[in-house]
ZAMIZA-890392 format. One record per residue (C-alpha): residue in three letters; x, y, z. Coordinates in steps of 0.05 Angstrom, whole numbers, padded with zeros to 5 digits, always signed. Layout:
<rotis>
ALAXYZ/...
</rotis>
This chain:
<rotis>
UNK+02606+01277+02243/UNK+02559+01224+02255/UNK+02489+01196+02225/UNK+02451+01145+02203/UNK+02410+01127+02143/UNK+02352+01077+02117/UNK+02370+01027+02055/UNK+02355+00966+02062/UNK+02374+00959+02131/UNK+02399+01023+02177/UNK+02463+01045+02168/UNK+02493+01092+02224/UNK+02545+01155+02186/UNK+02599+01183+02208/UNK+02613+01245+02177/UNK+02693+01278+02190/UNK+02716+01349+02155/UNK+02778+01317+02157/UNK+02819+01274+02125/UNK+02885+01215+02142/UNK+02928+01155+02100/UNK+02977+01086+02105/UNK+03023+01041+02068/UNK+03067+01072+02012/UNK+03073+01040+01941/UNK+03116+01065+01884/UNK+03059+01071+01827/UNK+03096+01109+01773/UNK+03167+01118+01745/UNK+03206+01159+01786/UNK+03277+01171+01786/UNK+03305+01154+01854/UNK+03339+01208+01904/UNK+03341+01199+01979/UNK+03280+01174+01997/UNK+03241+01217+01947/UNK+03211+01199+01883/UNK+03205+01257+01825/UNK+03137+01224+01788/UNK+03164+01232+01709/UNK+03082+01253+01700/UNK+03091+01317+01742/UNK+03053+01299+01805/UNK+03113+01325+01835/UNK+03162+01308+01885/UNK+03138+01264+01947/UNK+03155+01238+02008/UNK+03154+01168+02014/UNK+03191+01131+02077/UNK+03155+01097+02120/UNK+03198+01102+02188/UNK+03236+01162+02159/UNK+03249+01188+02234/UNK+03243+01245+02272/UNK+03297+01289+02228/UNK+03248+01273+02163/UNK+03219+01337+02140/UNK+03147+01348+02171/UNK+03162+01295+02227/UNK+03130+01297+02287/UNK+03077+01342+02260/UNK+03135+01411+02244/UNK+03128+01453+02194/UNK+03179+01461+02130/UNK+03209+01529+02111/UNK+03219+01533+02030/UNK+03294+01549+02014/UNK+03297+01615+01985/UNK+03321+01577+01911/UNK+03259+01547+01915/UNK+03204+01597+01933/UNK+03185+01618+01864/UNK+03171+01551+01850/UNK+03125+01537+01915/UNK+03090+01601+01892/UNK+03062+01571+01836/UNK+03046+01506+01864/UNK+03013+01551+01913/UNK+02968+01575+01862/UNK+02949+01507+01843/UNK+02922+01480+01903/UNK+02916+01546+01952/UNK+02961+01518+01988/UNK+03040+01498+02010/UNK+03047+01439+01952/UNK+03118+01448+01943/UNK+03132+01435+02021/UNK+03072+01378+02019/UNK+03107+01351+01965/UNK+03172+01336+02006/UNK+03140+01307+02072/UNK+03124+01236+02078/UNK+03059+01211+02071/UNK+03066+01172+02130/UNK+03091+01228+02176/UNK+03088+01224+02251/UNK+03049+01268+02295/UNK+03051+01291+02367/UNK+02999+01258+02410/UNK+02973+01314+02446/UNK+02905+01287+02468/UNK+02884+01310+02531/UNK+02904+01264+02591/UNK+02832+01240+02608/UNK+02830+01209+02548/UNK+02891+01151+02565/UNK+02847+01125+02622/UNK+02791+01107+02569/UNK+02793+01034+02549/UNK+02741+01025+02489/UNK+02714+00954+02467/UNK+02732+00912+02405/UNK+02662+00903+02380/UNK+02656+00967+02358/UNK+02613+00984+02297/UNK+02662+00988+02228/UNK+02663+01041+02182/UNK+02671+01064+02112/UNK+02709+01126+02099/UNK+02679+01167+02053/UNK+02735+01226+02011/UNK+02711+01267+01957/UNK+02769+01301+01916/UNK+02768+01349+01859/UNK+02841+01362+01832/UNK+02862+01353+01897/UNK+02943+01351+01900/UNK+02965+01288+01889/UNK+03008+01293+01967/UNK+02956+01307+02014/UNK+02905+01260+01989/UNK+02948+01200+01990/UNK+02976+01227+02061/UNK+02893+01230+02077/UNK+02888+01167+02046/UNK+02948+01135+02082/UNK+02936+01162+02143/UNK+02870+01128+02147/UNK+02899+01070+02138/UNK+02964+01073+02181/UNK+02920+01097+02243/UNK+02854+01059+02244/UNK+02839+00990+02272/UNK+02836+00943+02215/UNK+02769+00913+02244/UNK+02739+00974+02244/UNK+02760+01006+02178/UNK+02705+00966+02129/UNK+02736+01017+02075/UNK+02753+01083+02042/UNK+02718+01110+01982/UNK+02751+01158+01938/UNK+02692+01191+01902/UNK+02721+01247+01845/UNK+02688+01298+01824/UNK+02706+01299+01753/UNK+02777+01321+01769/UNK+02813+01341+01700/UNK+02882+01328+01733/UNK+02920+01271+01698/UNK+02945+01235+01761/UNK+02890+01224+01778/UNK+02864+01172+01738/UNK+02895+01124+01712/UNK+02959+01137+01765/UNK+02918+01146+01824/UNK+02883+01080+01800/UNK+02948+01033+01791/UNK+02974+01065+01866/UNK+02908+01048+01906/UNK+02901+00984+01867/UNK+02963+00968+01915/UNK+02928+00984+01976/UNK+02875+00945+02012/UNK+02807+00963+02019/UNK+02805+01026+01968/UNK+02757+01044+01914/UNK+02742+01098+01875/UNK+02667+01133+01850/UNK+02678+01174+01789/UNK+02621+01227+01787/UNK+02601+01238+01712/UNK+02603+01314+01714/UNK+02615+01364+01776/UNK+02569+01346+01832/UNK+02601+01389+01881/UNK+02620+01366+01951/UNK+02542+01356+01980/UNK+02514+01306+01923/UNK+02590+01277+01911/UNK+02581+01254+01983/UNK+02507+01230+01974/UNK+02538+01195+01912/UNK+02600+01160+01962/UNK+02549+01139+02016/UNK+02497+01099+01971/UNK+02552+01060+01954/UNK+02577+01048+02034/UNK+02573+00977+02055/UNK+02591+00980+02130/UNK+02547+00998+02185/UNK+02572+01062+02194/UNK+02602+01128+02144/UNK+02657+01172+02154/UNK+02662+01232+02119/UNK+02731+01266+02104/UNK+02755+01326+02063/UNK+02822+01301+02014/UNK+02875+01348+02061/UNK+02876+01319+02132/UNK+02906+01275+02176/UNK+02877+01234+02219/UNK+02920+01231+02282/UNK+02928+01164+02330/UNK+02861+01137+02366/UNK+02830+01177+02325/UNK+02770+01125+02307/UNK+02748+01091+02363/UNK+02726+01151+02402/UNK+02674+01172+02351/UNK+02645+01102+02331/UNK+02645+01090+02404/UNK+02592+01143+02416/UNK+02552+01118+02355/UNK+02544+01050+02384/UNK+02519+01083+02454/UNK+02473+01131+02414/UNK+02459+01114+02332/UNK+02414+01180+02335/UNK+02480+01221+02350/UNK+02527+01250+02293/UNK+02606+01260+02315/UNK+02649+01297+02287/UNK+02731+01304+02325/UNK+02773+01354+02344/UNK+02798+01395+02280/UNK+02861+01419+02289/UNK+02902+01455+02237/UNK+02956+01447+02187/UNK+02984+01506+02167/UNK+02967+01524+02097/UNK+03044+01547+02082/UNK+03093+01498+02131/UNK+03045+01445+02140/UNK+03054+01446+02211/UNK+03008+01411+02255/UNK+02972+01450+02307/UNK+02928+01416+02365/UNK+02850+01451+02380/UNK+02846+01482+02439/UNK+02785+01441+02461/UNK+02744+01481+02481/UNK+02711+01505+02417/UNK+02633+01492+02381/UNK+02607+01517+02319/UNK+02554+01572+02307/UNK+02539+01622+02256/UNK+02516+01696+02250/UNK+02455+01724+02213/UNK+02494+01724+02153/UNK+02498+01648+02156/UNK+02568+01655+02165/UNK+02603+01588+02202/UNK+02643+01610+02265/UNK+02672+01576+02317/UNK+02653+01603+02394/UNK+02684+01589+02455/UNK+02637+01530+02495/UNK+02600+01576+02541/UNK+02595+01563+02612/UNK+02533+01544+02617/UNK+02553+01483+02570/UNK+02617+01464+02608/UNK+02574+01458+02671/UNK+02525+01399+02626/UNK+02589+01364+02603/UNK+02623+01362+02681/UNK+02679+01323+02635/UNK+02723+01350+02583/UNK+02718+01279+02553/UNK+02641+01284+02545/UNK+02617+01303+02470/UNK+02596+01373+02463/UNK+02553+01400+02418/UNK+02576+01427+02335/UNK+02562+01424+02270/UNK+02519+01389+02198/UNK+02489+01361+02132/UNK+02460+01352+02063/UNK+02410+01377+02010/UNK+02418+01338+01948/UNK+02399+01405+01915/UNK+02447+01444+01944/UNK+02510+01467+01895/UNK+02572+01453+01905/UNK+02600+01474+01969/UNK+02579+01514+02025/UNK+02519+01516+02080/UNK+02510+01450+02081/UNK+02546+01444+02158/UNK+02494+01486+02182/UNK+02427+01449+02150/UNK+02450+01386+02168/UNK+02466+01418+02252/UNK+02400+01455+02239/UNK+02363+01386+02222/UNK+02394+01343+02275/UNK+02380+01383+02333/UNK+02309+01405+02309/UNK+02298+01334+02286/UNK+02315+01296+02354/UNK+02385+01279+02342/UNK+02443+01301+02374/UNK+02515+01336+02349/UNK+02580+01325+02374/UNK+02651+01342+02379/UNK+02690+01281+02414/UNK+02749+01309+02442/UNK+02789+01243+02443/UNK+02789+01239+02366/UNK+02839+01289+02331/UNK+02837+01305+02260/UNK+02880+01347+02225/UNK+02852+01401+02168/UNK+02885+01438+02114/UNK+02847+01507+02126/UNK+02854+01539+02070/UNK+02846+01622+02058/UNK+02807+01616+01988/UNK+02777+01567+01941/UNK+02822+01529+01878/UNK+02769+01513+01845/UNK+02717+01544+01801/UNK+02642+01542+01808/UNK+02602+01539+01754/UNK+02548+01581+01765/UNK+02592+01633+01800/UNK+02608+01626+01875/UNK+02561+01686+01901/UNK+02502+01657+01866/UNK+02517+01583+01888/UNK+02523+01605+01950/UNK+02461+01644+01961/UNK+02422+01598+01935/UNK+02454+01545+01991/UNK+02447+01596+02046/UNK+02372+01611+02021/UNK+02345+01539+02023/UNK+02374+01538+02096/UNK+02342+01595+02118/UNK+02265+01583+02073/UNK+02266+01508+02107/UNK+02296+01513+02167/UNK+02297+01583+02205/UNK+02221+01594+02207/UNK+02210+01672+02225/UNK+02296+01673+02241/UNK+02295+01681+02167/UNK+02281+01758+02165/UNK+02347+01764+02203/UNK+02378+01739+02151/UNK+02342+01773+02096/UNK+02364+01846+02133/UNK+02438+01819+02127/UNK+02425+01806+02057/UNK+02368+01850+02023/UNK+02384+01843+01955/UNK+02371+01757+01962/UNK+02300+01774+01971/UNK+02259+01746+01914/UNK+02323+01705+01894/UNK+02315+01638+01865/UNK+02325+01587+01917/UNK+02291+01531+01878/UNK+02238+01465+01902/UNK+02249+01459+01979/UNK+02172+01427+01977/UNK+02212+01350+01997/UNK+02253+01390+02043/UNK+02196+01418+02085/UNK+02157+01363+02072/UNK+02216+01321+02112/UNK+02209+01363+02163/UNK+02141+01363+02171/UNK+02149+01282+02176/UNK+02206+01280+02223/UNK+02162+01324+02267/UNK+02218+01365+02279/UNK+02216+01427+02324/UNK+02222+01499+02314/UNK+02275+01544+02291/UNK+02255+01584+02371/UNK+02260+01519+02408/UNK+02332+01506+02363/UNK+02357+01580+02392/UNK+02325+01579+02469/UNK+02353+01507+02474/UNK+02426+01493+02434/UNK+02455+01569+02429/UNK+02415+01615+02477/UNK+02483+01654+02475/UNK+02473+01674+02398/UNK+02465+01744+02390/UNK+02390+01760+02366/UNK+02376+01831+02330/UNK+02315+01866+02345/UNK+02262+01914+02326/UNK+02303+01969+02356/UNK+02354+01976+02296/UNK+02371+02052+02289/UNK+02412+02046+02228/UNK+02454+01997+02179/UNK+02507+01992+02123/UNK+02574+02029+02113/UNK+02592+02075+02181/UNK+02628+02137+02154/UNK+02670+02190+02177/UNK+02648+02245+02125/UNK+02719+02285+02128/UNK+02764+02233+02119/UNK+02713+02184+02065/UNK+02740+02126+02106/UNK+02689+02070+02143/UNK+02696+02035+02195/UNK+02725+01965+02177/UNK+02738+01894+02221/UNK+02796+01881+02175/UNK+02753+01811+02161/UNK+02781+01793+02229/UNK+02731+01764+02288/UNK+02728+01773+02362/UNK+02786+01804+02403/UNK+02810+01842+02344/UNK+02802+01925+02339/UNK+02753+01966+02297/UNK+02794+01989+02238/UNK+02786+02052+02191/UNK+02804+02031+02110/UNK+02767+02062+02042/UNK+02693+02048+02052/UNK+02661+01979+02029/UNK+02639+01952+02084/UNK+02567+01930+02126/UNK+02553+01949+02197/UNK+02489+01968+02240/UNK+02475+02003+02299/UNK+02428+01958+02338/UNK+02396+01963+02417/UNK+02449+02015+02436/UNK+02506+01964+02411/UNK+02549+01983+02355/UNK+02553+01915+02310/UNK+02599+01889+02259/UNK+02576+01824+02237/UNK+02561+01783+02299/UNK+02613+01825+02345/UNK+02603+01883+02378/UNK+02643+01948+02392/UNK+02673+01950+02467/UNK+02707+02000+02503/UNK+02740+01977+02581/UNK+02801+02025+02582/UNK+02805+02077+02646/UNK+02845+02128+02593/UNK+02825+02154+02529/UNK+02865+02143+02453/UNK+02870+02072+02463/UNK+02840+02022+02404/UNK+02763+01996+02407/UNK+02757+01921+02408/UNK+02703+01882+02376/UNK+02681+01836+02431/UNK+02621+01773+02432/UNK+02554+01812+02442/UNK+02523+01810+02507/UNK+02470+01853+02504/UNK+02475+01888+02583/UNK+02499+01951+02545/UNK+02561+01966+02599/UNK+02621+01981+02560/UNK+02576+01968+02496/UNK+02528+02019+02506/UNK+02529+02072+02448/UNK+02486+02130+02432/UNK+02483+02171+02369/UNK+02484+02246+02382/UNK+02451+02285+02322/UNK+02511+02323+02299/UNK+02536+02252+02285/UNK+02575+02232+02347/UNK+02578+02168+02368/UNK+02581+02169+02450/UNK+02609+02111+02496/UNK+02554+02104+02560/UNK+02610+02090+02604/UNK+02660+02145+02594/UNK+02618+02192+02557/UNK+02672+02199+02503/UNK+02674+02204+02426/UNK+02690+02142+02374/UNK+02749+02186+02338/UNK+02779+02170+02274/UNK+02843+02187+02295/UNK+02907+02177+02254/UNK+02927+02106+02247/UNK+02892+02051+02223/UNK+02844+02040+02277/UNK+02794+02070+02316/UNK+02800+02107+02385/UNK+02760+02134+02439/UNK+02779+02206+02459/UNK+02746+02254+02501/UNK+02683+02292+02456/UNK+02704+02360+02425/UNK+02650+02364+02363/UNK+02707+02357+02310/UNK+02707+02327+02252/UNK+02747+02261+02263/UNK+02688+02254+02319/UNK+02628+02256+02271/UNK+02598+02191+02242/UNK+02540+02175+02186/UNK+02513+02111+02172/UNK+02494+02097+02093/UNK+02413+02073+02115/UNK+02371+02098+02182/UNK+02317+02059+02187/UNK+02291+02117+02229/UNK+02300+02190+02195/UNK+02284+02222+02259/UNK+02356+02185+02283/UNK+02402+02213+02227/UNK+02450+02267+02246/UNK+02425+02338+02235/UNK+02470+02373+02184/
</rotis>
């Protein structure tokens, strides 16, 4: 992702969830085996040729399988990081990926004077592997003219190997440094911290477990020097969280959120593909920071919020590839509890920048109302000097596809089948996957006829009945998402006139009405009495 800042001079930012690394040093004592070294301090085993060739472990962006001898062992490193260490550990940090850009993007010639950048990685007891395969990466795969630097800013880490050993091994390297952050600042203000002390023209921000893949540079600080009021981001693809293998984007991907304030990636609407007319043109994703933010989380969506209210612009460039640890929970504690760190982010992105959108957010989450959020008085008092527009004008004008609630909301919360005690449940899965019955805990709302879970919506286009119901992107034409709620509790598909039926697997059919009990449903709040089913 790209911006710009004032200092003493402008300085245009370019901000990457993603991380890359070059050259290989031997830092500590190690005992030599193959072309491995076993770190005597227990950073563990790591990769270290330079050309190991294709056969290497990892090479060519494959995964690794651990050997069954070995699993117990991964399984605790796995603990460690929340992620594959073990098979991290024994991949080089120079490892070569498949170039899988899209064909377009050979034709494109960029020029040398291109703007340089500092690289900006926070880490906070990051494993020792993938942040020198970040850092190295970086380095192997970026012009030297344009690479100004990389900043390692920690975040207090209380990991041994990363001090004084991760200070000898970069002191081998070119252009490194490293910020040490007095106490946790958390990922927002530890990248405020890394950017004051940027001395290039431009920023890059990347996360400690990525890869940045070949031409990855040039594309993004490329579009800065056409545009300094746009912020770029690449393609993420993903490494697999267990085998490390490397997986290419499909392309055609932006972010955009629910009304929880939940990040998701959409599929680039039409109407969007029709603006670019290339698949090499930037399209439009995601953002940043609020110094008094907390830790981690919401701070993609104030900073898209901002820029696109604010006049700028947000991009994905789909000639830059990045790859991205994604990993299924969090290693790391935060100190004032994740749920309440969290709401408060998601609050001060909703009080500054959502205007009347807010309420939305508020039904999602009723019991943040009257929750501390804190001072947003500089935040709102930026956006009242930027002159930046509306929360209405952001939704009519970057993501007129969102899905938008309204006044006609029937009922919310837990959707119950009374005989069996189970709910309706989405399994925490997204769009394409089937409405699922488990133990009741979770949210869901009946709203304009549509049955919602989260931002999807419950859709029935099979010609025969006791088949699955998919959750499906709502459109709001009702069709095969039209609903109605009979008063003995049914819930009635427009189309075919049939029954949502518990069944008796793990997910919900559609079978023709008969009043029984696996047909009748009860949501936990009507917002209109007169709704409810009629005992």
């Amino acid at each position: 992702m790209l911006l710009w800042k004032r200092n003493l001079r402008r300085i245009a930012l370019v901000v990457v969830s993603a991380s890359i690394a070059v050259g290989f040093i031997i830092i500590i004592a190690t005992v030599a085996k193959g072309n491995r070294q076993i770190p005597r301090d227990g950073v563990g085993v790591v990769g270290n040729n330079l050309f190991g060739g294709l056969s290497q472990p990892g090479e060519n962006g494959r995964g690794m399988i651990v050997p069954p001898e070995y699993l117990e062992e991964s399984r605790k490193l796995f603990q460690r990081n929340k992620f594959n260490q073990w098979v991290s550990d024994r991949i080089s940090l120079h490892r070569s990926l498949p170039d899988a850009r899209i064909s377009e993007c050979n034709s494109i010639t960029y020029p040398h004077d291109l703007p340089e950048t500092s690289v900006i990685i926070v880490f906070h007891n990051e494993a020792w592997s993938t942040l020198l395969r970040t850092i190295h990466s970086v380095l192997d795969r970026s012009p030297s003219h344009l690479l100004k630097e990389i900043i390692l800013v920690d975040d207090h880490s209380d990991h041994e190997e990363l001090h004084s050993t991760l200070e000898k091994y970069v002191s081998k390297l070119s252009k490194i440094k490293i910020v040490r952050n007095k106490a946790r600042e958390g990922l927002i203000r530890s990248r405020l911290n890394g950017f004051a002390q940027a001395t290039s023209t431009t920023v890059t921000f990347l996360d400690a477990h990525c890869e940045a893949n070949v031409g990855w540079l040039e594309p993004l600080l490329y579009r800065i020097k056409q545009n300094r009021t746009a912020v770029v981001c690449p393609e993420i693809d993903v490494i697999n969280d267990d085998t490390f293998e490397y997986t290419y984007s499909s392309g055609n991907v932006r972010g955009s959120f629910n009304w929880n304030l939940n990040f998701r990636w959409k599929a680039v609407p039409e109407y969007e593909n029709n603006r670019r007319g290339s698949r090499t043109a930037g399209i439009r994703e995601i953002g940043l920071y609020d110094e008094e933010m907390e830790i981690w989380g919401g701070e993609n969506l104030e900073i898209s919020f901002r820029i696109w209210q604010c006049g700028g612009l947000l991009e994905i460039m789909p000639c830059s590839h990045v790859g991205h640890v994604f990993r299924k929970s969090q290693p790391y504690t935060f100190p004032k509890g994740t749920g309440e760190t969290l709401s408060k982010n998601l609050q001060r992105v909703a009080e500054v920048w959502m205007d009347n959108y807010k309420h939305y957010f508020y039904k999602r989450q009723p019991h943040l109302k009257g929750h501390p959020f804190g001072d947003i008085s500089k935040r709102v008092e930026l956006r009242k000097k930027l002159k930046c527009k509306n929360f209405d004008w952001y939704i009519k004008n970057v993501v007129p596809e969102i899905f938008r609630p309204n006044s006609s909301i029937i009922a919310r919360g837990e959707l119950r089948n009374p005989s069996s005690g189970d709910c309706i449940d989405s399994f925490g899965a997204g769009e394409h996957a089937f409405a699922g019955i488990y133990k009741c805990h979770g949210q869901m709302g009946n709203q304009n006829e549509e049955i919602v879970v989260d931002d999807n919506c419950f859709d029935y286009a099979n010609s025969q009945p006791s088949n699955k119901v998919k959750m499906l992107d709502c459109h709001s034409m009702k069709g095969n998402q039209q609903w109605s709620h009979s008063k003995i509790g049914e819930l009635i598909h427009a189309p075919t006139g049939w029954c949502l039926d518990r069944g008796t697997e793990k997910f919900a059919i559609l079978n023709p009405c008969n009043s029984g009990p696996s047909q009748k449903w009860i949501f936990s709040e009507y917002l209109d009495r007169s709704k409810a089913p009629q005992n």
